[in-house]
N, CA, C and O atoms as a printed pandas DataFrame, in Angstrom:
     atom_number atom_name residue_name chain_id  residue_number  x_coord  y_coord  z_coord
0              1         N          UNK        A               1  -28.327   14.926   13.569
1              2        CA          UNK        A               1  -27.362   16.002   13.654
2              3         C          UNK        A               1  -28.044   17.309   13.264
3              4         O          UNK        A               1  -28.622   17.645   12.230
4              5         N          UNK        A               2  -27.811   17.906   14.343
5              6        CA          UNK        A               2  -28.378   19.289   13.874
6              7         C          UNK        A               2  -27.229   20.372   13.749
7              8         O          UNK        A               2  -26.463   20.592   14.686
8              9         N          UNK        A               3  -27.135   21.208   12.218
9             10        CA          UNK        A               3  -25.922   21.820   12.037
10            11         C          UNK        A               3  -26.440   23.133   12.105
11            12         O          UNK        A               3  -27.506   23.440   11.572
12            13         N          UNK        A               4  -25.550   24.120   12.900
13            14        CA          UNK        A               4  -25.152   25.679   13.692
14            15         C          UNK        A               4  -23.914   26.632   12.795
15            16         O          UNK        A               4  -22.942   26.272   12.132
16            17         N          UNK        A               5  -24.455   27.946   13.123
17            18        CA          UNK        A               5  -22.965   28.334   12.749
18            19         C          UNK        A               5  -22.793   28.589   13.729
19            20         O          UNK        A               5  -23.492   29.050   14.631
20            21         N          UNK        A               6  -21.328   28.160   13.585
21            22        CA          UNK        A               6  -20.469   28.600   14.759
22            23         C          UNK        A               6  -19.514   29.694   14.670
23            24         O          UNK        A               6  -19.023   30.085   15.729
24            25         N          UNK        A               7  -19.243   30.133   13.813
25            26        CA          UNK        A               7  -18.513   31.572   13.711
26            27         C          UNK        A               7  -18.877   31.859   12.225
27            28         O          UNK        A               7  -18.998   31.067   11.291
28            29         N          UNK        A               8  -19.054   33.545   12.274
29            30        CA          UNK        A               8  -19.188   34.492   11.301
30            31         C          UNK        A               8  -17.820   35.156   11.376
31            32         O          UNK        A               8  -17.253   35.592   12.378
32            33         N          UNK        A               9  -17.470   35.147   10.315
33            34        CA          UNK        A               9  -16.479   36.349    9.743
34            35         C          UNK        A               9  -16.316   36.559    8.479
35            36         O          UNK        A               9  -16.368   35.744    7.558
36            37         N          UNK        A              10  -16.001   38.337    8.442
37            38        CA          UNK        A              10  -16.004   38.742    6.805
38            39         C          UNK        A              10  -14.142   39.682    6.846
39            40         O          UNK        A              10  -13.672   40.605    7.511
40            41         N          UNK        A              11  -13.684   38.888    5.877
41            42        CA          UNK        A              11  -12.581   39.556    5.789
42            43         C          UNK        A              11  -12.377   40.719    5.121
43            44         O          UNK        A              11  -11.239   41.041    4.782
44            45         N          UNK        A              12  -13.325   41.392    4.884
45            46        CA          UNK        A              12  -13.593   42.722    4.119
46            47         C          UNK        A              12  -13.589   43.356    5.141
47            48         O          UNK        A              12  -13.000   44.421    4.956
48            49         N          UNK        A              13  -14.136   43.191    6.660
49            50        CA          UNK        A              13  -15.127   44.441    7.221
50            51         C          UNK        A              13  -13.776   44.128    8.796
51            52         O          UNK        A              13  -13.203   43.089    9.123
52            53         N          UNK        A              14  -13.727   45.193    9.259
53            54        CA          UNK        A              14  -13.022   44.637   10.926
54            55         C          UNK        A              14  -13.784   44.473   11.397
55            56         O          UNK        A              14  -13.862   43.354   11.903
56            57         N          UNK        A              15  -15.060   45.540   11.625
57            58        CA          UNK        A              15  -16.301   45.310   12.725
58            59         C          UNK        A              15  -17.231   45.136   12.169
59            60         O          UNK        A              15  -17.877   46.083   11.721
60            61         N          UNK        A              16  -17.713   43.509   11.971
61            62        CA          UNK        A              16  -19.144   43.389   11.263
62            63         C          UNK        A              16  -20.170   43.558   11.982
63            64         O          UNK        A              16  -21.303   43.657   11.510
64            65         N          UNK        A              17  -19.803   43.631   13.635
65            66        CA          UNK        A              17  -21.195   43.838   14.177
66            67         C          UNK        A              17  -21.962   45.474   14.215
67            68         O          UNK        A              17  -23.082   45.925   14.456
68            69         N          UNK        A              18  -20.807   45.930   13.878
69            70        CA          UNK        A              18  -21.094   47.714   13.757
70            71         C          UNK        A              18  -21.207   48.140   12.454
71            72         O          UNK        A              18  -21.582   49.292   12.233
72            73         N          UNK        A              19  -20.911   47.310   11.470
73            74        CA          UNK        A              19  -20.489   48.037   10.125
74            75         C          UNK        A              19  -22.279   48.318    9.455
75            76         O          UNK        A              19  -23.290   47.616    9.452
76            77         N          UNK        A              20  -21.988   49.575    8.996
77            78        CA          UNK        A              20  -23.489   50.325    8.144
78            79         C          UNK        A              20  -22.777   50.813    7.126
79            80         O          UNK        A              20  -21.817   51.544    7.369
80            81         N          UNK        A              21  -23.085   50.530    5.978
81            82        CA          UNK        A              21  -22.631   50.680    4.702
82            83         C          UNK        A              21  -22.781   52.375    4.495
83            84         O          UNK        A              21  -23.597   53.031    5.141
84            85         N          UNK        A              22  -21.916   52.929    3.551
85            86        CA          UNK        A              22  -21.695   54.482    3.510
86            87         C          UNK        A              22  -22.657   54.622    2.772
87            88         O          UNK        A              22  -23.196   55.719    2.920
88            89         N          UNK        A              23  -23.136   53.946    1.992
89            90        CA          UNK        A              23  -23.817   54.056    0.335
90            91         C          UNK        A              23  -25.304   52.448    1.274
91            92         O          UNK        A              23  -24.903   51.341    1.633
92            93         N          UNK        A              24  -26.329   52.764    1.354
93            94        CA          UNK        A              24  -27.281   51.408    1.856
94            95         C          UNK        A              24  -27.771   50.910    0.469
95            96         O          UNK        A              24  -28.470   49.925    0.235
96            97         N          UNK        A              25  -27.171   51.945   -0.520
97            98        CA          UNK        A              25  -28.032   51.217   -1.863
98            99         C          UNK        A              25  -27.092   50.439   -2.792
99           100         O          UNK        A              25  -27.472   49.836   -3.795
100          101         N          UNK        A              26  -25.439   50.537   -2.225
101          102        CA          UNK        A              26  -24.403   50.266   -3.066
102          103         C          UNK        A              26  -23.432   49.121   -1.942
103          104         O          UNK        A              26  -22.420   49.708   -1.557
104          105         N          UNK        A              27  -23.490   48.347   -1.636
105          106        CA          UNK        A              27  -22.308   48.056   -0.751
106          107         C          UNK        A              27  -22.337   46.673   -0.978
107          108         O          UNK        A              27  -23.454   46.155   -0.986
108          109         N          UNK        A              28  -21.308   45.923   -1.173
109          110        CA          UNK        A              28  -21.028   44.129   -1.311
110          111         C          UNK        A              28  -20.003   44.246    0.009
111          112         O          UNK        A              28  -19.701   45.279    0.608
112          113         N          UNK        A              29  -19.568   42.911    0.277
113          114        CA          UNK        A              29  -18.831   42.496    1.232
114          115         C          UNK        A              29  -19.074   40.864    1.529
115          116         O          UNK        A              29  -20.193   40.382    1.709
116          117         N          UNK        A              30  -17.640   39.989    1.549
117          118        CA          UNK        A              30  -17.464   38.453    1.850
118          119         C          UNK        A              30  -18.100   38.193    3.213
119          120         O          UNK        A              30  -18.098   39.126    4.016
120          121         N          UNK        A              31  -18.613   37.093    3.541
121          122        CA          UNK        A              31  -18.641   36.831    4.406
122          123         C          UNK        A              31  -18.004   35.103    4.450
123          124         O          UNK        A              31  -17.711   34.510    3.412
124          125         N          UNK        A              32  -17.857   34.411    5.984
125          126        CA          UNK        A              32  -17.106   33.205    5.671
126          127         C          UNK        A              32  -17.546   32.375    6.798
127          128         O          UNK        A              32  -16.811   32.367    7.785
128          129         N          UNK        A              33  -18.592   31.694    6.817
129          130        CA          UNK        A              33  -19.619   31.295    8.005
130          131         C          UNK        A              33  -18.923   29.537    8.337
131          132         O          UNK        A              33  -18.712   28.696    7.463
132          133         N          UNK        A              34  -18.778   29.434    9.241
133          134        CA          UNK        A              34  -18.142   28.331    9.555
134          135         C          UNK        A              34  -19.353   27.406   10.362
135          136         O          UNK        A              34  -19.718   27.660   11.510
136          137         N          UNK        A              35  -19.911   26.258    9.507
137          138        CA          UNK        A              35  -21.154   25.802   10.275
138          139         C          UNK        A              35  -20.544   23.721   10.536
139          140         O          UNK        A              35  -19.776   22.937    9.981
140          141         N          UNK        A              36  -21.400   23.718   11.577
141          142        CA          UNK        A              36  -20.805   22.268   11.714
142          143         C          UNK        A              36  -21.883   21.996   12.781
143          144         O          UNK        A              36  -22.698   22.808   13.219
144          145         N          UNK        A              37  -21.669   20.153   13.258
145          146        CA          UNK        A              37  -22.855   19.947   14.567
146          147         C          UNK        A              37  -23.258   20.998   16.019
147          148         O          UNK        A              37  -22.605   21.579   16.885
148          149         N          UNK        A              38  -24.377   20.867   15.755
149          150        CA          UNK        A              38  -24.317   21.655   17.208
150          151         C          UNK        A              38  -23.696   21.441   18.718
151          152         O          UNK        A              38  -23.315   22.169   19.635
152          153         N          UNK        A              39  -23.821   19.913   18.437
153          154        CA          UNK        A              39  -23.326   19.289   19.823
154          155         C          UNK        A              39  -21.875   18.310   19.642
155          156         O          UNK        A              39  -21.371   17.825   20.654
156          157         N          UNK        A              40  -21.347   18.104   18.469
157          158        CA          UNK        A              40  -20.018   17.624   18.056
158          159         C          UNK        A              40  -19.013   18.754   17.813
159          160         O          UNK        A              40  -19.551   19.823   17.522
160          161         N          UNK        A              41  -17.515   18.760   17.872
161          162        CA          UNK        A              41  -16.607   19.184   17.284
162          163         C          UNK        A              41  -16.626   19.300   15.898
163          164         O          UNK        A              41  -17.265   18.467   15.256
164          165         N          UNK        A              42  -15.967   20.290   15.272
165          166        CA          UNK        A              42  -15.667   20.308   13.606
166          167         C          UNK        A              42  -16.468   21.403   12.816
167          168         O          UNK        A              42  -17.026   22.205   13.565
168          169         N          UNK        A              43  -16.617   21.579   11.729
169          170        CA          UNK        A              43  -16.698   22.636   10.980
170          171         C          UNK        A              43  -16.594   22.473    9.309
171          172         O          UNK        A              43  -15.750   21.718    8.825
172          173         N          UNK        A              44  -17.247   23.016    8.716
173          174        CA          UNK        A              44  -16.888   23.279    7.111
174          175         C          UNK        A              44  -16.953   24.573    7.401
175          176         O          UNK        A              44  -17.520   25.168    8.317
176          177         N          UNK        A              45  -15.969   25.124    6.048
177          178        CA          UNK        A              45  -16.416   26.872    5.404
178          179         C          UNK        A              45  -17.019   26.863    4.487
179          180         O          UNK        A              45  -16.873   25.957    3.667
180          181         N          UNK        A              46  -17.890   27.848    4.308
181          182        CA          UNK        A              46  -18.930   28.628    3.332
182          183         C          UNK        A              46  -18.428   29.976    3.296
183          184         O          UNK        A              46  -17.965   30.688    4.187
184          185         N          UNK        A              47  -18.626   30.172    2.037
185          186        CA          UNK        A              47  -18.272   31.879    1.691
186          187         C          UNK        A              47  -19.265   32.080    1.019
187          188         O          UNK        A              47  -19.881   31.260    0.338
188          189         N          UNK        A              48  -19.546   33.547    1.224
189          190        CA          UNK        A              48  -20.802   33.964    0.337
190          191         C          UNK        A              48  -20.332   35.689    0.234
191          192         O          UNK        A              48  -19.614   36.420    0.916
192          193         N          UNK        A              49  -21.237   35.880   -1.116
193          194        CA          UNK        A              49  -20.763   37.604   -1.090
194          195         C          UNK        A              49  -22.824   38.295   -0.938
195          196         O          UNK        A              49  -23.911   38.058   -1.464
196          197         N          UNK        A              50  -22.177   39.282    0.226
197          198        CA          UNK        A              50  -23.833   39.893    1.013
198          199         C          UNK        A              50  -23.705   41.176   -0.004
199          200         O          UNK        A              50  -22.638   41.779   -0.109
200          201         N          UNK        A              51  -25.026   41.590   -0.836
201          202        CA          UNK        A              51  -24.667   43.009   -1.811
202          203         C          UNK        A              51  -25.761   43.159   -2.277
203          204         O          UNK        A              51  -26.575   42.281   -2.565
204          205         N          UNK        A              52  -25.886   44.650   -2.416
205          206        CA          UNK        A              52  -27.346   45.211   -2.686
206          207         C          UNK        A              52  -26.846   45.019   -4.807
207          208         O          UNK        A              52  -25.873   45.014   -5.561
208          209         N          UNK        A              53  -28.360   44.899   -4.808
209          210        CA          UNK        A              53  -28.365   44.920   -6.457
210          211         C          UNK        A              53  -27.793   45.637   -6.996
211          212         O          UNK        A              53  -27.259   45.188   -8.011
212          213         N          UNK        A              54  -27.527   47.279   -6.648
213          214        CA          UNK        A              54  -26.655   47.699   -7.201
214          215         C          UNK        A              54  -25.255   47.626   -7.699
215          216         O          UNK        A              54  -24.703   47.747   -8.792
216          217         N          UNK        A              55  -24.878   47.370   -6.426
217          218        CA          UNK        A              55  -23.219   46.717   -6.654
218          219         C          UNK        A              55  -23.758   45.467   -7.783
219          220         O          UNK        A              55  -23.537   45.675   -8.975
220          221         N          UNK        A              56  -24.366   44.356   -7.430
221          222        CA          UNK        A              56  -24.019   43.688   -8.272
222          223         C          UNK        A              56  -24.093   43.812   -9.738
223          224         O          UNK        A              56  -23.547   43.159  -10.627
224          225         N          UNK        A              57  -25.035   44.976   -9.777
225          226        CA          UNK        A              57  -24.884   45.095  -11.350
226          227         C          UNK        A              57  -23.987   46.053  -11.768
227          228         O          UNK        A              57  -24.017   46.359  -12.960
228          229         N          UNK        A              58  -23.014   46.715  -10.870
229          230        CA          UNK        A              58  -22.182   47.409  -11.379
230          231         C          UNK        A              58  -20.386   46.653  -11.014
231          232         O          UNK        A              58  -19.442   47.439  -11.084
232          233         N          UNK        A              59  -20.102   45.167  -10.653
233          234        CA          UNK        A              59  -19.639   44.146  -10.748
234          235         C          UNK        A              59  -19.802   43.633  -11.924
235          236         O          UNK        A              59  -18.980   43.958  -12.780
236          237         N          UNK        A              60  -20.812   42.770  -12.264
237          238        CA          UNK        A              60  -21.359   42.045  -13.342
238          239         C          UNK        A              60  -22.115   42.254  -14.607
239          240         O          UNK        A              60  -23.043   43.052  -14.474
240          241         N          UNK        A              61  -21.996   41.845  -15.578
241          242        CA          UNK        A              61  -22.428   42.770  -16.465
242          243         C          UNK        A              61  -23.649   41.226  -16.754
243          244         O          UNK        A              61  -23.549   40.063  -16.362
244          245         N          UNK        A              62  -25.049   42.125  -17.850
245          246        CA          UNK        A              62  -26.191   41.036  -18.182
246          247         C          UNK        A              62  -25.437   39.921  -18.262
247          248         O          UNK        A              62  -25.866   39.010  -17.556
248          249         N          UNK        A              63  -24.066   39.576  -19.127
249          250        CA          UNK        A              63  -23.911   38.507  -19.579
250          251         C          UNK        A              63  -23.327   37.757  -18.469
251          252         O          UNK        A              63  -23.079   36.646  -18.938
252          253         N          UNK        A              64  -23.033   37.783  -17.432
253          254        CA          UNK        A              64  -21.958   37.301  -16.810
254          255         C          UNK        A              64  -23.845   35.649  -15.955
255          256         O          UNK        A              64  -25.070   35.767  -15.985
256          257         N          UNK        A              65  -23.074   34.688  -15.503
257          258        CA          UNK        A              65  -23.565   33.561  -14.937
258          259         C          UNK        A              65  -23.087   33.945  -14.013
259          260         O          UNK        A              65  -21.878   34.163  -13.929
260          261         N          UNK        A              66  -24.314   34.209  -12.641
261          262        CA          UNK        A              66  -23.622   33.987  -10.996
262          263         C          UNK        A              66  -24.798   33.280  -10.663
263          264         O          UNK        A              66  -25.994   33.461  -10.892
264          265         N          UNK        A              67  -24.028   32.282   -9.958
265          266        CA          UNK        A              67  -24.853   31.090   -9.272
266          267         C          UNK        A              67  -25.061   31.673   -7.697
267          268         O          UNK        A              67  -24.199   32.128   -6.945
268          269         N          UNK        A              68  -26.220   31.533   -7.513
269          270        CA          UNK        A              68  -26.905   31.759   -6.375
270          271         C          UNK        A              68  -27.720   32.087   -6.329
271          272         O          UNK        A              68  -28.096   32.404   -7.457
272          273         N          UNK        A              69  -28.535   32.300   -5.489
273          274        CA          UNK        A              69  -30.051   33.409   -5.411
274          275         C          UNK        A              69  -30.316   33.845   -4.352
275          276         O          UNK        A              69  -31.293   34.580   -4.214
């Protein structure tokens, strides 16, 4: 089985294929990638948050635990 995404969407943005952040050094935004077989029916969701370091450190403070990398 080889797994694809099959649809991108971010419920933050209307047009993610156009969207350019106002700020390129400040901007977060969800995204919600729906991946499953390439050649079968079906799907899981994944969410992830896309964000320049800045935002995140002005979100999160030293102490805070965010899992990811």
């Amino acid at each position: 089985m080889k797994p694809i995404i099959k649809t991108i969407i971010s419920p933050d943005l209307a047009d993610l294929d156009s969207y350019v952040p106002e700020e390129p050094d400040h901007f977060g935004f969800h995204l919600q990638l729906l991946i499953g077989p390439e050649s079968e029916p079906g799907e899981e969701s994944f969410e992830i948050t896309v964000c320049s370091p800045r935002w995140l450190s002005t979100h999160y403070d030293n102490e805070a635990i965010i899992l990811g990398a």
